[in-house]
C-alpha positions as a Markdown table, in Angstrom:
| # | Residue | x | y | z |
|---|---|---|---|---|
| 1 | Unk | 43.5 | -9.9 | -16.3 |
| 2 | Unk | 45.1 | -11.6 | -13.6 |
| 3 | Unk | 47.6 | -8.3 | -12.8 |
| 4 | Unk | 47.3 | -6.6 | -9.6 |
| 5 | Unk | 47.1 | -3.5 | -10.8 |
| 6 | Unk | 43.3 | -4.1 | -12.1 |
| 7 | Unk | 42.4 | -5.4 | -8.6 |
| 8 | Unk | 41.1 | -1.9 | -8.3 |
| 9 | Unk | 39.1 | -1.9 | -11.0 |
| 10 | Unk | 37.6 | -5.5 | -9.5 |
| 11 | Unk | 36.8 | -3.8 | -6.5 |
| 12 | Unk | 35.1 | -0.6 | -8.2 |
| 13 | Unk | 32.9 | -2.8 | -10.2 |
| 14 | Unk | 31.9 | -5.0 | -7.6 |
| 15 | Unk | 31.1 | -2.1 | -5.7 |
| 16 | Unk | 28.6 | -0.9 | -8.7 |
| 17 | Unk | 26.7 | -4.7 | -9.1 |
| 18 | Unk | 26.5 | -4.9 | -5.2 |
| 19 | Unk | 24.9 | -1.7 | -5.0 |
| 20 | Unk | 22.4 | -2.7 | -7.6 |
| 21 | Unk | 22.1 | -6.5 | -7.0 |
| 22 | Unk | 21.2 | -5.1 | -3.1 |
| 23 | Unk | 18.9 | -2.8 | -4.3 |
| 24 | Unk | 16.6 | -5.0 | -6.4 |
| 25 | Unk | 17.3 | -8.0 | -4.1 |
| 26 | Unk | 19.4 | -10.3 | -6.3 |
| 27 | Unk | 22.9 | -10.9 | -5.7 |
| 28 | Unk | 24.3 | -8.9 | -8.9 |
| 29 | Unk | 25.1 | -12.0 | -10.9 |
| 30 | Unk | 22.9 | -11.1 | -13.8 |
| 31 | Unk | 24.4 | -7.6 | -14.1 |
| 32 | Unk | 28.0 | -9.5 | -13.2 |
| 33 | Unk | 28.3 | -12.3 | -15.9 |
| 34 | Unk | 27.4 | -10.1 | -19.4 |
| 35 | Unk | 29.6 | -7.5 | -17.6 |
| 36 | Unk | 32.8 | -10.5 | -17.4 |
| 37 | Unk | 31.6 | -12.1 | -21.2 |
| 38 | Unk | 32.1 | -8.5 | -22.3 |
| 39 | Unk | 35.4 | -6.8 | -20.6 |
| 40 | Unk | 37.0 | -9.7 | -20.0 |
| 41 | Unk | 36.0 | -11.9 | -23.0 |
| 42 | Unk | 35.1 | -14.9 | -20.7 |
| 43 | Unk | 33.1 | -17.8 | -21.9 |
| 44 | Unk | 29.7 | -18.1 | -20.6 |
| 45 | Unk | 30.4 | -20.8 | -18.2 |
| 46 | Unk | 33.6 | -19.1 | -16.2 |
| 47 | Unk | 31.7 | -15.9 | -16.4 |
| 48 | Unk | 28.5 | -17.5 | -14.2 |
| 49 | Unk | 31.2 | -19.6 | -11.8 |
| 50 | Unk | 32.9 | -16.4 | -10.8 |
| 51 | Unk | 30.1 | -14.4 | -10.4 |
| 52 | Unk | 29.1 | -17.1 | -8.0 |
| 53 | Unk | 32.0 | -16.3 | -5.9 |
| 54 | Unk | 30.5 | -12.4 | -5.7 |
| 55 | Unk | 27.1 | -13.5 | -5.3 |
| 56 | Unk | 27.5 | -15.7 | -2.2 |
| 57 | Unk | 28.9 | -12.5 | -0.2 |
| 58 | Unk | 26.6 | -10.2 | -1.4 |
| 59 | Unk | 23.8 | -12.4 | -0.8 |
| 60 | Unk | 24.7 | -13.0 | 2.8 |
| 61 | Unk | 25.1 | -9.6 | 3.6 |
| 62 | Unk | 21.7 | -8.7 | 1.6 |
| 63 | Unk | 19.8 | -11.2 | 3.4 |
| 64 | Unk | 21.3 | -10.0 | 6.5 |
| 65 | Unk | 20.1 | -6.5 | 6.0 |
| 66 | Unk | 16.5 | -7.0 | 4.8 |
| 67 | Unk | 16.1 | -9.1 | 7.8 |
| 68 | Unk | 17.3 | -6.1 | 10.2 |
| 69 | Unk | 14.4 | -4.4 | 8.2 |
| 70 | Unk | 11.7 | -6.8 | 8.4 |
| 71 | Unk | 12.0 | -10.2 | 10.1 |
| 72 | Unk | 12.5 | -13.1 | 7.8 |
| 73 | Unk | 10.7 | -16.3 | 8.7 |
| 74 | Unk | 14.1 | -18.7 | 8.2 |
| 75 | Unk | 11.8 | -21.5 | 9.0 |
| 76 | Unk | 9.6 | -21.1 | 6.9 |
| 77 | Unk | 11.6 | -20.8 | 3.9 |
| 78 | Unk | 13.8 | -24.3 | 4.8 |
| 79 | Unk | 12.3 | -26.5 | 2.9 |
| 80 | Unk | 12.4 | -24.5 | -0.3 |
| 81 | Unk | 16.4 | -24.3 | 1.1 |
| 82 | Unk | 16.4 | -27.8 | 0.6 |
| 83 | Unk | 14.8 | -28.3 | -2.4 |
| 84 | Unk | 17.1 | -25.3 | -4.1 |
| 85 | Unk | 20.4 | -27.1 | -3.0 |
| 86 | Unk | 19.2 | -30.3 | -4.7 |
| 87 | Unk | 17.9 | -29.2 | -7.9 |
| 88 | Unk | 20.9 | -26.5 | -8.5 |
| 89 | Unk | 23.5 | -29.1 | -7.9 |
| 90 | Unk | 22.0 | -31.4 | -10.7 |
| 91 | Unk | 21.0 | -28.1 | -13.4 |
| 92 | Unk | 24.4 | -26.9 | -12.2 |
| 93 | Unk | 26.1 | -30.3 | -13.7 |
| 94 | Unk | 24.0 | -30.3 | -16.7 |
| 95 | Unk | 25.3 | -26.5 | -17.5 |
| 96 | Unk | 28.5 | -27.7 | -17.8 |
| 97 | Unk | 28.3 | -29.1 | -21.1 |
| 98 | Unk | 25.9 | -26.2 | -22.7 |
| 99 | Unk | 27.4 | -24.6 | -25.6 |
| 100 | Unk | 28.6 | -21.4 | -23.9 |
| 101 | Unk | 26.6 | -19.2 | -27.2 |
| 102 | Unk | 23.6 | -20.8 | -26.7 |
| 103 | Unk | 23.6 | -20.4 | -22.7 |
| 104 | Unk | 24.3 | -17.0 | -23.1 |
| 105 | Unk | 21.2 | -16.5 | -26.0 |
| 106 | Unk | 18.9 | -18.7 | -23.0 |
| 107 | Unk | 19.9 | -16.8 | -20.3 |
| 108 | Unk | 19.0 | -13.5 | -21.8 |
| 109 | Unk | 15.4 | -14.9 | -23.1 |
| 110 | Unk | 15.2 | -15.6 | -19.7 |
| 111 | Unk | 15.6 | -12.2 | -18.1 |
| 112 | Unk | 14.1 | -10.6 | -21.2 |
| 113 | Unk | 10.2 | -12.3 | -20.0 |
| 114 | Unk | 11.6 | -11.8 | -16.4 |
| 115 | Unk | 11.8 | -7.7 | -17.3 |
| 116 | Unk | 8.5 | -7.8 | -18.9 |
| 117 | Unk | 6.7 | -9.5 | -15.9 |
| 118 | Unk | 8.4 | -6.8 | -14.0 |
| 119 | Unk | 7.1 | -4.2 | -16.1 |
| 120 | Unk | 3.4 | -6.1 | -16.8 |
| 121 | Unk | 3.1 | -5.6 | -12.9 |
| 122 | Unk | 3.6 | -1.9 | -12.8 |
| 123 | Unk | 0.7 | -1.3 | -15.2 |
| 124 | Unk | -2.4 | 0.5 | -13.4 |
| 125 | Unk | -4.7 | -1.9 | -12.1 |
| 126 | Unk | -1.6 | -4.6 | -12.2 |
| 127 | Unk | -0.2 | -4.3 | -8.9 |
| 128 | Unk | -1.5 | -6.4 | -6.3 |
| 129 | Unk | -2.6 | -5.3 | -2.9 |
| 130 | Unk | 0.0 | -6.3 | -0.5 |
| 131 | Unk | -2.5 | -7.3 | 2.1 |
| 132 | Unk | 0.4 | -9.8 | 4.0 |
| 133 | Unk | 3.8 | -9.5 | 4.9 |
| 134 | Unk | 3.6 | -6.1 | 6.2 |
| 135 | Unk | 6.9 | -4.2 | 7.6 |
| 136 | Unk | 8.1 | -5.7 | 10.8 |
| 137 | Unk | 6.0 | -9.0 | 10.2 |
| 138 | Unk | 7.4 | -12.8 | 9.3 |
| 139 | Unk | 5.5 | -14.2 | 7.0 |
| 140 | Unk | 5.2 | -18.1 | 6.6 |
| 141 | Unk | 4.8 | -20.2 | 3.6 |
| 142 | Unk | 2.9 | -23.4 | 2.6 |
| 143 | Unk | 4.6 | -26.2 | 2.1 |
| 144 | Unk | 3.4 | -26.5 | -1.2 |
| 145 | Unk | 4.4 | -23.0 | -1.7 |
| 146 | Unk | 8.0 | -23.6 | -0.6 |
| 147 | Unk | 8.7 | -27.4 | -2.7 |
| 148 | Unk | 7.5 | -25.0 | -6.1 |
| 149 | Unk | 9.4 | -21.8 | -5.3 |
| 150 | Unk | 12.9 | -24.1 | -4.5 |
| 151 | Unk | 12.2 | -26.1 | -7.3 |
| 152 | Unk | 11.8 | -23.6 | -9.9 |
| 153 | Unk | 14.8 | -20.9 | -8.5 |
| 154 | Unk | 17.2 | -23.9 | -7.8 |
| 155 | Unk | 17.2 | -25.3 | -11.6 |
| 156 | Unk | 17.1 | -21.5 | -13.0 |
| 157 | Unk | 20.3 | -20.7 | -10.7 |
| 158 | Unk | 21.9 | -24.1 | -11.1 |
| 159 | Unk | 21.6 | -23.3 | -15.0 |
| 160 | Unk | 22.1 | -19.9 | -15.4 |
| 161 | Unk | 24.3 | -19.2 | -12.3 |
| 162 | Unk | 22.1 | -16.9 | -11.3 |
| 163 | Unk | 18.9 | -15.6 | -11.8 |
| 164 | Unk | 16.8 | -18.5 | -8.7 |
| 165 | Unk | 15.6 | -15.0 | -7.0 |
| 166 | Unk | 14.1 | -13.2 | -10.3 |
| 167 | Unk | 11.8 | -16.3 | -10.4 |
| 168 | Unk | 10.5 | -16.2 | -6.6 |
| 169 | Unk | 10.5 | -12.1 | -6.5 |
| 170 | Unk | 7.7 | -11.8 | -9.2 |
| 171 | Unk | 5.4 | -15.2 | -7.8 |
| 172 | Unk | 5.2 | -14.2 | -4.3 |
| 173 | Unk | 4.5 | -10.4 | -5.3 |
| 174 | Unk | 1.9 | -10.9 | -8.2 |
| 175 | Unk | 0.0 | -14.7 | -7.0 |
| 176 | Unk | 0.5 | -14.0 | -3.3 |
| 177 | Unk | 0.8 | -10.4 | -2.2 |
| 178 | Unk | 3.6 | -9.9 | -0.7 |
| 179 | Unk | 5.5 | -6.7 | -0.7 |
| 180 | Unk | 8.3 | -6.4 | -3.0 |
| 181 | Unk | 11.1 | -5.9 | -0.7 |
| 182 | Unk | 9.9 | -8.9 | 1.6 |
| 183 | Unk | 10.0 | -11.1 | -1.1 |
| 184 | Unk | 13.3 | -9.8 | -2.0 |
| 185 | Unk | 14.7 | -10.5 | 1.7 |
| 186 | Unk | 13.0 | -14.2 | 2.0 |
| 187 | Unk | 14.1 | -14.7 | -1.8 |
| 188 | Unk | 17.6 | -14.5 | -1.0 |
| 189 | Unk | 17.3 | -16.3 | 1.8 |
| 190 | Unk | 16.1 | -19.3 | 0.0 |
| 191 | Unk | 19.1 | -19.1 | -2.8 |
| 192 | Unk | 22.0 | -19.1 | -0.2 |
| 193 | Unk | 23.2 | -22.6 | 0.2 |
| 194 | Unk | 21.9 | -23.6 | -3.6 |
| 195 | Unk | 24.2 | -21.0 | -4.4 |
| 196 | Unk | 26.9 | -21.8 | -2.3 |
| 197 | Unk | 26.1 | -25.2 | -4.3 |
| 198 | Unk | 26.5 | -23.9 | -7.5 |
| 199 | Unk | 29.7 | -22.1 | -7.0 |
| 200 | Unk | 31.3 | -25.5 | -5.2 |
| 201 | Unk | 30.1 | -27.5 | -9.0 |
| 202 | Unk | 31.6 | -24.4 | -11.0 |
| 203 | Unk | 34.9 | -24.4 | -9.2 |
| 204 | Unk | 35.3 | -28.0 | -9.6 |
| 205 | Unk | 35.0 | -28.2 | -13.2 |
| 206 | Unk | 37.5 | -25.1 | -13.9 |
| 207 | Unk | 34.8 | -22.6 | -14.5 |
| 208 | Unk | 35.8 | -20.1 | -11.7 |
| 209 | Unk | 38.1 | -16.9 | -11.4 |
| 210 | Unk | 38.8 | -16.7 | -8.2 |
| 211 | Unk | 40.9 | -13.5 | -7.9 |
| 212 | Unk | 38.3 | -11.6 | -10.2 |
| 213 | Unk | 35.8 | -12.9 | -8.5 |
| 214 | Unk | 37.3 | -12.4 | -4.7 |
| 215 | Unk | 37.7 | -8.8 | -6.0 |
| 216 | Unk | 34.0 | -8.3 | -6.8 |
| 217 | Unk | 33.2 | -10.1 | -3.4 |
| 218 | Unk | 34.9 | -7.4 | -1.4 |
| 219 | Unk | 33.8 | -4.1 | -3.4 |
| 220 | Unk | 30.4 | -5.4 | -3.0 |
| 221 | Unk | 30.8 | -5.8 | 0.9 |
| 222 | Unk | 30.9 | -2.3 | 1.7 |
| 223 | Unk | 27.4 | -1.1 | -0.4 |
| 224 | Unk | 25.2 | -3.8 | 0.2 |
| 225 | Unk | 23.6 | -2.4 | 3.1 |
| 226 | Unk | 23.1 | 1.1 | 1.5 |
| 227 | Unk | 21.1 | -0.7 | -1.3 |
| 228 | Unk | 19.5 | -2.3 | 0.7 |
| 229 | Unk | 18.3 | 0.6 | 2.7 |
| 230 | Unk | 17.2 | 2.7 | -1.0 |
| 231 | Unk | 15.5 | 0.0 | -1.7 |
| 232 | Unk | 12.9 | 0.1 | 1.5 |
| 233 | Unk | 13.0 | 4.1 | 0.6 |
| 234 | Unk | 11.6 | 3.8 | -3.1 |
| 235 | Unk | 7.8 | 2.9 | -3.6 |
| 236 | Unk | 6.9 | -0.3 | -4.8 |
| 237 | Unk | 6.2 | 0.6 | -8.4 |
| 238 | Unk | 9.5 | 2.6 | -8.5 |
| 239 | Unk | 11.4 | -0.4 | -7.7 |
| 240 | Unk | 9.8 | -3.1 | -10.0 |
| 241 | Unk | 10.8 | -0.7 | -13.2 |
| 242 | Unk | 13.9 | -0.3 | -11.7 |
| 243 | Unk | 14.2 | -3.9 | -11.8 |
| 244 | Unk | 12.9 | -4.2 | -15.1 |
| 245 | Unk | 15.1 | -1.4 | -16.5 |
| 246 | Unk | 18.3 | -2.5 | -15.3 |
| 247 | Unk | 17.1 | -6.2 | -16.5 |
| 248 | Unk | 16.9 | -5.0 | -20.3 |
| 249 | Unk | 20.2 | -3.2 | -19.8 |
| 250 | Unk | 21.5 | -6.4 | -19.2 |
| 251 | Unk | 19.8 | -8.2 | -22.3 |
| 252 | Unk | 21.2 | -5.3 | -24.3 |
| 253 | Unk | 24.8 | -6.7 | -22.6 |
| 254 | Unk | 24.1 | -10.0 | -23.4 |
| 255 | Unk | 23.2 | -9.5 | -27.3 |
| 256 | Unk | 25.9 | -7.3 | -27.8 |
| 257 | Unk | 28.7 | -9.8 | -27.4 |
């Protein structure tokens, strides 16, 4: 595992998650951690720290593209910024000491109602008009808004290492309107520093592979933009089932280890 020779294969497979994670605005750590449980047999915990180290690029160069797109209000979205880093560091602690079976059975319930929502939204009369956030505008958020949405993504990504996006994406585009891929941009921008967070608690208990996760990092680098652009391409209901497809591919991941 640690052999240069399967830096390449690293690289590829960051490549392939960037792509995705870009595309669906998340950082690729849920399609990263069943991929490292299941090829390289890692326990739950290591898997999510060094998926961390791939998800802080990718999410940096995501964010930076959907904002070339359409303007993300950094603003308004620094509070939930604050309340993220706090409660990740402390779910981040507490995931620690989770039997690494029984994180890996709650993380995919998790995405396996995440998927559905996904799905649930794409249903005919389902979809919300997206009467704000239109391309080229910054949207602001309440204050109230902001505390709930960093709450709630910072103790899902402080748990599950990933994952503090999937919660925002589907509240800001089914209770407020927003269009999918400018929830996806101010998403990510929320989980940055929680998640730079969460990879700093990780890699000081020993839960982080740094040369894997380096790897990934830098195959991801060179896609995320192209994902990003696909996903401002596809319509909106094209790109929720997409989201939700390639979220039960990763429950099927999950279950089979």
């Amino acid at each position: 595992m640690d052999g240069l020779l399967s830096i390449p294969l690293y690289l590829l497979l960051g490549a392939s998650i960037g792509f995705v994670g870009a595309m669906v605005g998340i950082g690729g750590g849920l399609i990263a951690i069943p991929m490292l449980v299941l090829l390289f047999d890692m326990p739950q915990q290591l898997a999510q720290g060094t998926a961390l180290v791939m998800i802080v690029s990718n999410v940096l160069l995501s964010v930076r593209s959907y904002n070339q797109s359409a303007r993300i209000d950094f603003k308004s979205v620094g509070v939930a910024v604050v309340i993220n880093m706090i409660a990740t560091n402390l779910a981040a602690i507490m995931a620690q000491d989770i039997d690494p079976v029984l994180l890996r059975r709650l993380f995919a319930l998790f995405l396996a109602l995440i998927a559905s929502l996904y799905l649930w939204q794409t249903l005919p009369g389902k979809v919300r008009k997206q009467s704000i956030s239109q391309p080229g505008t910054a949207t602001k958020l309440k204050l109230s808004t902001s505390v709930w949405l960093g709450l709630g993504s910072g103790l899902i990504g402080g748990i599950f290492g990933v994952g503090g996006s999937l919660i925002i994406v589907p509240v800001m585009t089914l209770y407020y309107g927003f269009r999918q891929t400018t929830a996806q941009g101010m998403a990510l921008a929320m989980i940055v520093p929680g998640s730079c967070v969460a990879l700093g608690t990780y890699a000081w208990s020993g839960n982080t592979h740094w040369i894997i996760g380096a790897s990934m990092a830098v195959g991801g680098m060179f896609v995320v933009r192209h994902g990003v652009k696909l996903a401002y391409r596809l319509p909106e209901v094209h790109l929720k089932r997409i989201f939700s497809l390639v979220l039960f591919l990763t429950v099927a991941l999950l279950m089979a280890k």
